[in-house]
N, C-alpha and C positions, 0 to 999 in steps of 0.2 A: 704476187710478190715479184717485183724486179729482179733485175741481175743483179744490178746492183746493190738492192737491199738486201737478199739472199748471202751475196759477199760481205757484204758487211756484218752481217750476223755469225756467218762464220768464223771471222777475223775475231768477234767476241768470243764464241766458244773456246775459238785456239788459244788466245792471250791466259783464259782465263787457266784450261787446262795445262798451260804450259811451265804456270807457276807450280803444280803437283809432281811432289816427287813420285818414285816408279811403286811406290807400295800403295799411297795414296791412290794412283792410276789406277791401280791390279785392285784396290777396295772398290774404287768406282765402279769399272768393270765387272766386277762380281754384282753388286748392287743393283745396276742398270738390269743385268741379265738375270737376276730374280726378281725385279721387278714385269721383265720379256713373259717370264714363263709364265709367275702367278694365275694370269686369264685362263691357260692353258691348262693349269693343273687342275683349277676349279671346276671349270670345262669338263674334263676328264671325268672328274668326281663327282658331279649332277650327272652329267648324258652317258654314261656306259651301263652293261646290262648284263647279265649273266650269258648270254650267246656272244656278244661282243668278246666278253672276258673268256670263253670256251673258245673262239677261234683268235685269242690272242693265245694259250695256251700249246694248242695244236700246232700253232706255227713255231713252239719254241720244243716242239717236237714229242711233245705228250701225247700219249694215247687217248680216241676219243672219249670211251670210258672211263678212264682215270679225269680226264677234264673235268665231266660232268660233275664226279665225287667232290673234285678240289673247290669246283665253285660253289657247291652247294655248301661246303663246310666254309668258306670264305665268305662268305652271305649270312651264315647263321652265326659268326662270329662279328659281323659287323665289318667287316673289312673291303669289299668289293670297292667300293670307293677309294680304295688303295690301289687297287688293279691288281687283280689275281697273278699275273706275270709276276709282278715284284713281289709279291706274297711270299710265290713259291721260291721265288731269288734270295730273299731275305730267309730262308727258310732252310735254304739250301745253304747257306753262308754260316749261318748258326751250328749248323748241325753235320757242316764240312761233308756234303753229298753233293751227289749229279742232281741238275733239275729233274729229272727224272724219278732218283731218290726221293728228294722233296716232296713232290707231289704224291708219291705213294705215302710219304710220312704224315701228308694233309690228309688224307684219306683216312688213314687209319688211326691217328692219333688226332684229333683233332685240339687238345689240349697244347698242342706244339705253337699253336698258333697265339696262345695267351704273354701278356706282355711283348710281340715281337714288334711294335712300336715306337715301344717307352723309349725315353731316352734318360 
């Protein structure tokens, strides 16, 4: 592509975008940027593994043994393809505790975990 073609295409995108008012912008924007992640999420949710999700865990400052428990109980509920992280974020948000709290509450209760998807 030329300079000049490359400018010229831009001068379309501008015109066009120039006509949207600032809400219209902020929906496009939104739009575009779930359209960005989509590959990424999907990504995430085929190629991650229970050791992946154990030192995503650990880095969010869980103990190693409590790790082990939360993954194993995140796997057997079907959620790993969530990412254990947010799991226990989501978990922790519900039930107004530290991540740390959380994951002891995955551990031991594992019932806690039903429904925290749904919307």
């Amino acid at each position: 592509m030329t300079d000049t073609e490359r400018i010229k295409k831009f001068e379309e995108r501008r015109a066009a975008l120039r006509a949207l008012t600032d809400d219209q912008l902020k929906a496009r924007f939104w739009d575009l940027c779930q359209k960005v992640v989509e590959p990424l999420v999907e990504l995430a949710r085929t190629h991650t593994s229970p050791s992946i999700e154990r030192a995503v865990l650990l880095r969010m400052g869980i103990d190693s043994v409590t790790t082990k428990g939360v993954v194993s109980r995140v796997q057997e509920a079907g959620l790993l393809g969530k990412g254990a992280g947010h799991v226990v974020l989501k978990v922790s948000e519900k039930y107004k505790t530290d991540l740390r709290g959380a994951a002891r509450k995955i551990v031991d209760d594992p019932a806690c975990l039903n429904g925290l998807f749904r919307r």
